[in-house]
Every structure is written in C-alpha cells, then in structure tokens.
Biopython code that builds the backbone (N, CA, C, O; Angstrom):
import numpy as np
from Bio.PDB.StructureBuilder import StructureBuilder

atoms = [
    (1, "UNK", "N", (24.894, 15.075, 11.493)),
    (1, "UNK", "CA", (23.904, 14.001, 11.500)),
    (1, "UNK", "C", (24.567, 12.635, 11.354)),
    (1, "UNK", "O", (23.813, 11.665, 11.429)),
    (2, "UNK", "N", (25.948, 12.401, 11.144)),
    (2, "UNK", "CA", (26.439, 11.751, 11.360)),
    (2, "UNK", "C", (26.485, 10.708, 9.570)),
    (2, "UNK", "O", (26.326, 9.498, 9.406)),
    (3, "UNK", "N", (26.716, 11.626, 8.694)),
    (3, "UNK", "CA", (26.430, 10.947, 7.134)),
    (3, "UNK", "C", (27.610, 12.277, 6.582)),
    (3, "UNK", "O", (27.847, 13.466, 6.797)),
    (4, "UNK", "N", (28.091, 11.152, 5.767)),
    (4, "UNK", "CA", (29.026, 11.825, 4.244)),
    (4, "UNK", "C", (29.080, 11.338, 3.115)),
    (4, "UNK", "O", (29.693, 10.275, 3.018)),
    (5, "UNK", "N", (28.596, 11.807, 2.139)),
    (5, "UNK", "CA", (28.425, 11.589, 0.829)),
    (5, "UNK", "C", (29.450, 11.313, 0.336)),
    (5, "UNK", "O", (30.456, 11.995, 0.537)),
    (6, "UNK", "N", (29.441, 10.161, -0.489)),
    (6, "UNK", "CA", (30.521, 9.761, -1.354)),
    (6, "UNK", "C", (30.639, 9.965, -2.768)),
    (6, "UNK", "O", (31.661, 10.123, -3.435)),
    (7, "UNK", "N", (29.217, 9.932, -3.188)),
    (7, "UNK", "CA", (28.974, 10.282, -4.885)),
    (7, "UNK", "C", (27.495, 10.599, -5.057)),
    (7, "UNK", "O", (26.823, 10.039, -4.191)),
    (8, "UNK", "N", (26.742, 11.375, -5.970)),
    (8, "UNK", "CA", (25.409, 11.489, -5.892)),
    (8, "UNK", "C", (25.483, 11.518, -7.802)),
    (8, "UNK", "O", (26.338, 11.892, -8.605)),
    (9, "UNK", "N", (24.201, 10.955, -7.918)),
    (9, "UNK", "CA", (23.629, 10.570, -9.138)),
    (9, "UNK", "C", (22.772, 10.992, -9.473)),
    (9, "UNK", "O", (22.512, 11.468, -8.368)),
    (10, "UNK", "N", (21.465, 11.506, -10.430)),
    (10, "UNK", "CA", (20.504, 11.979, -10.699)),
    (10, "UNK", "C", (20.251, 11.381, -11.828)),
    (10, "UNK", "O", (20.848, 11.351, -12.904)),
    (11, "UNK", "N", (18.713, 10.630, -11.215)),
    (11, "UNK", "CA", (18.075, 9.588, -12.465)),
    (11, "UNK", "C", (16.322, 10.491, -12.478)),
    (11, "UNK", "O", (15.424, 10.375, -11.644)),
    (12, "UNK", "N", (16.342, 11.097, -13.371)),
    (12, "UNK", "CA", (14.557, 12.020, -13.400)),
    (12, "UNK", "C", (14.777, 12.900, -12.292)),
    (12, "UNK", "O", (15.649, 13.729, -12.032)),
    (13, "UNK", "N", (13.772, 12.503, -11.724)),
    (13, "UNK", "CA", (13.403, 13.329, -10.342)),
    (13, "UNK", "C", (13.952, 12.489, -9.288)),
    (13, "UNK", "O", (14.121, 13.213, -8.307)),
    (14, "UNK", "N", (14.278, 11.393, -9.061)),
    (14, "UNK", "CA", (15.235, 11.286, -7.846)),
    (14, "UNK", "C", (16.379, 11.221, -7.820)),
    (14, "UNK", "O", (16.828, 10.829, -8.898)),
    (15, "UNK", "N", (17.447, 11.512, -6.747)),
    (15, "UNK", "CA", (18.398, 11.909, -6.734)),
    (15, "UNK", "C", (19.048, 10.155, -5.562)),
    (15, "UNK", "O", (18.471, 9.480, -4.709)),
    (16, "UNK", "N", (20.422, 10.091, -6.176)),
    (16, "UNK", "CA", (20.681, 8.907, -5.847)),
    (16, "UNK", "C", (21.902, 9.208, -4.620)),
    (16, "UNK", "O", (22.343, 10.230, -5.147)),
    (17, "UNK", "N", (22.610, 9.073, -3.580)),
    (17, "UNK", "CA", (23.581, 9.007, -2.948)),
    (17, "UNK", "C", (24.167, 7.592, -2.376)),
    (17, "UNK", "O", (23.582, 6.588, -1.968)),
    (18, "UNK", "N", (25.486, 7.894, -2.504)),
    (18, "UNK", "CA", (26.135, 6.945, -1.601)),
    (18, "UNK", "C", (26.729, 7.657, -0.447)),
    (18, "UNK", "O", (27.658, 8.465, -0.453)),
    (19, "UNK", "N", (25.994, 7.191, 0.589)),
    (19, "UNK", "CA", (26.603, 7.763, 1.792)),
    (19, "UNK", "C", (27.525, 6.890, 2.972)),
    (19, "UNK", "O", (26.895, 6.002, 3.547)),
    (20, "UNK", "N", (28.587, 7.030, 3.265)),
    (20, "UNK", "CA", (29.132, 6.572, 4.968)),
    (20, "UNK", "C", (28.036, 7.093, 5.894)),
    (20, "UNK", "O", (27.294, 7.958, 5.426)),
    (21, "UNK", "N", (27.856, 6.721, 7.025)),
    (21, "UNK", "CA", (26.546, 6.723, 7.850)),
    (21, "UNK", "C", (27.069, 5.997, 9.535)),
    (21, "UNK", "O", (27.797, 5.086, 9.928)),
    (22, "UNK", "N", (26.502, 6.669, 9.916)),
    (22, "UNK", "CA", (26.918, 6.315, 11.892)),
    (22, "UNK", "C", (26.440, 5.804, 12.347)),
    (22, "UNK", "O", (25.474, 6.492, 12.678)),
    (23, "UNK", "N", (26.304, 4.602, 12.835)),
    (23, "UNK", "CA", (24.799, 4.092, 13.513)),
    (23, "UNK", "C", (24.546, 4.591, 14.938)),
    (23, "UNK", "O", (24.996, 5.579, 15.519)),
    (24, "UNK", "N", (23.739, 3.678, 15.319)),
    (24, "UNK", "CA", (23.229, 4.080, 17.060)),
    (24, "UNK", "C", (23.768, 3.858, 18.102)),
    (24, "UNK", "O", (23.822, 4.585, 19.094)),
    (25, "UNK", "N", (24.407, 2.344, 17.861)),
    (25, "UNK", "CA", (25.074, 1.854, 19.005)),
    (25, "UNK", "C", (26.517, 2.850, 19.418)),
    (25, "UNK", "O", (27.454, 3.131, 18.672)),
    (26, "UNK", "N", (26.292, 3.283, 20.981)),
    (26, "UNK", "CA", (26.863, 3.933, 21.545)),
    (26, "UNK", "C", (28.553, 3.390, 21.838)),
    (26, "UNK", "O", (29.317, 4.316, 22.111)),
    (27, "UNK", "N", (29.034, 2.302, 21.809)),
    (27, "UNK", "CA", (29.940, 1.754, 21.934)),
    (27, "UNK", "C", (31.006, 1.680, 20.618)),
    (27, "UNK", "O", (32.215, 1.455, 20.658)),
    (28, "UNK", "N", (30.003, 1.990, 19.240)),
    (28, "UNK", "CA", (30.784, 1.363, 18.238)),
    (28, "UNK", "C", (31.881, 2.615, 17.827)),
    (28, "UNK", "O", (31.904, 3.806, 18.137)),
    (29, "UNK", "N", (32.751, 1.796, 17.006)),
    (29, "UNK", "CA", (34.072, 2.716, 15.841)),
    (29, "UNK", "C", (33.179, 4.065, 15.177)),
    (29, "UNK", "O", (33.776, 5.038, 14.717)),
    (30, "UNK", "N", (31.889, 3.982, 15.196)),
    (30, "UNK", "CA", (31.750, 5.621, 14.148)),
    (30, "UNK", "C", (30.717, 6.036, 15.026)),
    (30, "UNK", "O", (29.671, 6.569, 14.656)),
    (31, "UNK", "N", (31.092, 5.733, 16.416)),
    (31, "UNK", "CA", (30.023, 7.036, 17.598)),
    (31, "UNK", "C", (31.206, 8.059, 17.821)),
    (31, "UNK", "O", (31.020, 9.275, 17.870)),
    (32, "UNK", "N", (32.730, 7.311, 17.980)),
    (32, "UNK", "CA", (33.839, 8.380, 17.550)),
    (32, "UNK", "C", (34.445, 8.948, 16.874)),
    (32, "UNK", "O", (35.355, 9.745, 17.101)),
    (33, "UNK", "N", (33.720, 8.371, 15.350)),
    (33, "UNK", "CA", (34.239, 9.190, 14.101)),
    (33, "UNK", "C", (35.479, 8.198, 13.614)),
    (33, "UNK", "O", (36.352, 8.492, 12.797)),
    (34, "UNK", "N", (35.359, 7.218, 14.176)),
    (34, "UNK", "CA", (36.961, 6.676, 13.548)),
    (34, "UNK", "C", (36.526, 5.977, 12.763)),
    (34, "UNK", "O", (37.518, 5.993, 12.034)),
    (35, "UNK", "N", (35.812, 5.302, 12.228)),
    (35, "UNK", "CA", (35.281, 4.830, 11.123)),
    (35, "UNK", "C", (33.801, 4.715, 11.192)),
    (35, "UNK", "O", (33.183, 4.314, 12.178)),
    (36, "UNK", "N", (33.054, 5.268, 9.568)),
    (36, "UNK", "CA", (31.804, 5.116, 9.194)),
    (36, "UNK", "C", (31.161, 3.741, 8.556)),
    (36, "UNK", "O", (31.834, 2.928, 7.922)),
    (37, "UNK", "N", (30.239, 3.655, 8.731)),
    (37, "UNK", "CA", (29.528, 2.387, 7.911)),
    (37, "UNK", "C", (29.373, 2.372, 6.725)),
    (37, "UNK", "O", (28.915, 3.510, 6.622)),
    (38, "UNK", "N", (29.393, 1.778, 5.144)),
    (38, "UNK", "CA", (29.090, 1.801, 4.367)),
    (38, "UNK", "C", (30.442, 2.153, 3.411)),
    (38, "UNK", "O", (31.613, 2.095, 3.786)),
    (39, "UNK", "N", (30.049, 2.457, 2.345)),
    (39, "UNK", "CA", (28.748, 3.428, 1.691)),
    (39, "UNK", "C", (27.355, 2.280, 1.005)),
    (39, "UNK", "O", (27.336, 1.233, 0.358)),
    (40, "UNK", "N", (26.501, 3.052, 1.498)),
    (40, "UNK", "CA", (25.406, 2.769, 1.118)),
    (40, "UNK", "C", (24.312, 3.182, 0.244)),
    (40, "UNK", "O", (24.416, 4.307, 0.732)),
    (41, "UNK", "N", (23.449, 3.306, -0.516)),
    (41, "UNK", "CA", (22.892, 3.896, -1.868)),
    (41, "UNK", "C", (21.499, 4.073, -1.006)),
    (41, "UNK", "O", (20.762, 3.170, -0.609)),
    (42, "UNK", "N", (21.348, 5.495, -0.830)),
    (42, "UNK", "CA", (19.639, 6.184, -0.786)),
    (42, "UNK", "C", (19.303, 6.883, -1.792)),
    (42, "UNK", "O", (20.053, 7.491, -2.555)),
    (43, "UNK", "N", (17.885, 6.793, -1.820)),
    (43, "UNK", "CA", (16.937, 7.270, -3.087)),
    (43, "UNK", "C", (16.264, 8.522, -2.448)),
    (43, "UNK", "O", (15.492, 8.405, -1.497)),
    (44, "UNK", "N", (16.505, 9.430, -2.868)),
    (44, "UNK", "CA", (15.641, 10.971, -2.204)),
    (44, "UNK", "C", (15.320, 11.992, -3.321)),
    (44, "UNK", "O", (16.109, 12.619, -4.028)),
    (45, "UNK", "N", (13.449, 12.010, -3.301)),
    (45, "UNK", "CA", (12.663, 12.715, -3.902)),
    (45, "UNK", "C", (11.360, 13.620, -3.525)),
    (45, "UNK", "O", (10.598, 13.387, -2.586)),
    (46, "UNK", "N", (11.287, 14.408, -4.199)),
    (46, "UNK", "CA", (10.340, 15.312, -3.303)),
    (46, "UNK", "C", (8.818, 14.757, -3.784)),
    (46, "UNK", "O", (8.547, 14.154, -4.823)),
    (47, "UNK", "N", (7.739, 15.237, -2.473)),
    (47, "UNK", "CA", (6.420, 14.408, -3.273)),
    (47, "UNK", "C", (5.664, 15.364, -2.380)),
    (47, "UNK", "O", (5.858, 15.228, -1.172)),
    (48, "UNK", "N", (4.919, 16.212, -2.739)),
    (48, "UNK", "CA", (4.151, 16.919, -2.198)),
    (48, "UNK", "C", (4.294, 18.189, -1.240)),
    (48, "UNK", "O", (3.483, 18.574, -0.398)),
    (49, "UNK", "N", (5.540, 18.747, -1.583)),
    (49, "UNK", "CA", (6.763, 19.513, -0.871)),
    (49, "UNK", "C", (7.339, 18.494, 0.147)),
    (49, "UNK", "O", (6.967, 19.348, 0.952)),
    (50, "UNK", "N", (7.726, 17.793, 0.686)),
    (50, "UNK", "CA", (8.152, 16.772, 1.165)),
    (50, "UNK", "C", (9.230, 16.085, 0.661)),
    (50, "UNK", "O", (9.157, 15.647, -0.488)),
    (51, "UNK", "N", (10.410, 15.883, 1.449)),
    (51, "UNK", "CA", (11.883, 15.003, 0.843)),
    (51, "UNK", "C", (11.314, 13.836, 1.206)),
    (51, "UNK", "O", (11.166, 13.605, 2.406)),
    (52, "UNK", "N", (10.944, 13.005, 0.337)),
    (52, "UNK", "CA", (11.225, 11.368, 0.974)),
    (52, "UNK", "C", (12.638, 10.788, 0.956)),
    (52, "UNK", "O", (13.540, 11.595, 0.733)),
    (53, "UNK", "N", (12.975, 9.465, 1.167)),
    (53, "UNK", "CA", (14.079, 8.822, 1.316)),
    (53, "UNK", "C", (13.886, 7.608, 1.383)),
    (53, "UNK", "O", (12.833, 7.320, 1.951)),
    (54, "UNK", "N", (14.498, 6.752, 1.020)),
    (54, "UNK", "CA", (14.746, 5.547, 1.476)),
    (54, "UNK", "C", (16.208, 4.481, 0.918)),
    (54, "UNK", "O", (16.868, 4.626, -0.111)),
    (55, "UNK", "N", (16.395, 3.313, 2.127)),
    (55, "UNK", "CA", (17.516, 2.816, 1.299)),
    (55, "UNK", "C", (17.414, 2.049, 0.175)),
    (55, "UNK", "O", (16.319, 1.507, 0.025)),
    (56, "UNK", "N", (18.277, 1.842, -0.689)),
    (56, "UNK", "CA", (18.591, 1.473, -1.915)),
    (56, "UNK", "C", (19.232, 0.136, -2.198)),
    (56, "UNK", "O", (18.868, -0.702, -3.022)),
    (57, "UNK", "N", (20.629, 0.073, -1.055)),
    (57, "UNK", "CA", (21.490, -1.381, -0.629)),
    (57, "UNK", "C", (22.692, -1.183, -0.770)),
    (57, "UNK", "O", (22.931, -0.320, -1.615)),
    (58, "UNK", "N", (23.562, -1.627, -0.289)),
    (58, "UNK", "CA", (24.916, -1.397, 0.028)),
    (58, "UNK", "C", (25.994, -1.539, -1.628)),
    (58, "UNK", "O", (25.957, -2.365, -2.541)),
    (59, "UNK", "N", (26.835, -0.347, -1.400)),
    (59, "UNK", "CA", (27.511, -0.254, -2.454)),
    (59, "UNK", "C", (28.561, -1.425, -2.088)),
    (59, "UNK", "O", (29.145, -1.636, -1.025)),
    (60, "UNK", "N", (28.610, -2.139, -3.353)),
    (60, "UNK", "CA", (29.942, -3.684, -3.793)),
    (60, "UNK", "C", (30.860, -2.665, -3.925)),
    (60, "UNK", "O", (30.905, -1.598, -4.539)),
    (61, "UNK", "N", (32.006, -3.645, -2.744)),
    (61, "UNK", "CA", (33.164, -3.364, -2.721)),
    (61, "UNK", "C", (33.812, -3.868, -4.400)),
    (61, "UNK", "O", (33.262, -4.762, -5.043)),
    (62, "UNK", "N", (34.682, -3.333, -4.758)),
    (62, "UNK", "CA", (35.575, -3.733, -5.771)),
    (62, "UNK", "C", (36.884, -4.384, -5.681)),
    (62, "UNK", "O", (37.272, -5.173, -6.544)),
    (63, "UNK", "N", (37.587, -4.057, -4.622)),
    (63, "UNK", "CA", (38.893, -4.738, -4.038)),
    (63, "UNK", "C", (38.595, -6.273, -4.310)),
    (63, "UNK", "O", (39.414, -7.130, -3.979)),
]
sb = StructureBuilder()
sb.init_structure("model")
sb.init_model(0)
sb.init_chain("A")
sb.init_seg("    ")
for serial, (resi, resn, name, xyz) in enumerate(atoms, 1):
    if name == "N":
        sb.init_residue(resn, " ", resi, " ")
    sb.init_atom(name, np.array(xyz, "f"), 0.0, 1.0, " ", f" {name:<3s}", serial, name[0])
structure = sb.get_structure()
C-alpha cells in the first residue's frame, strides 16, 4: 500500500503511528521506492466495528 511504520504509540483506545507513505504522483522518488515521504503521525480507532483514521501532522525533524 505503499506505507512503513516507523513507531506506534497507544494513548486509550487510539492507536498512534508514524508512518513513511508514497504519494500519487506517478513521476515522483517513492512511485520507485527510492525514497518515502514523511514520517508522518496518524490516529487509528475503531468505532462501530469500523477502523477510522486520520492525519495527525508531520513528525519534527531533530537534525
């Protein structure tokens, strides 16, 4: 699906990830895998048997 987890967190019932992520554009560096976007922080919880999701905001570099 084109996502790799970098770290996952668990706050209650939702579950936190930082993921690298591929976008759409057909031309770019991670339609070939040579580099991913991010990492970025999604929020995913279940609500009615149902995974929701959504984004969270880009993990600060530290360098």
């Amino acid at each position: 699906m084109g996502r790799e987890v970098v770290e996952t967190t668990q706050a209650g019932r939702i579950t936190y990830q930082s993921e690298l992520v591929k976008c759409v554009k057909a031309n770019c560096c991670c339609a070939t895998g040579e580099k991913l976007h991010g990492p970025y922080w999604y929020g995913y919880s279940k609500e009615n048997g149902r995974l929701k999701s959504w984004y969270v905001g880009i993990t600060k570099s530290t360098n």
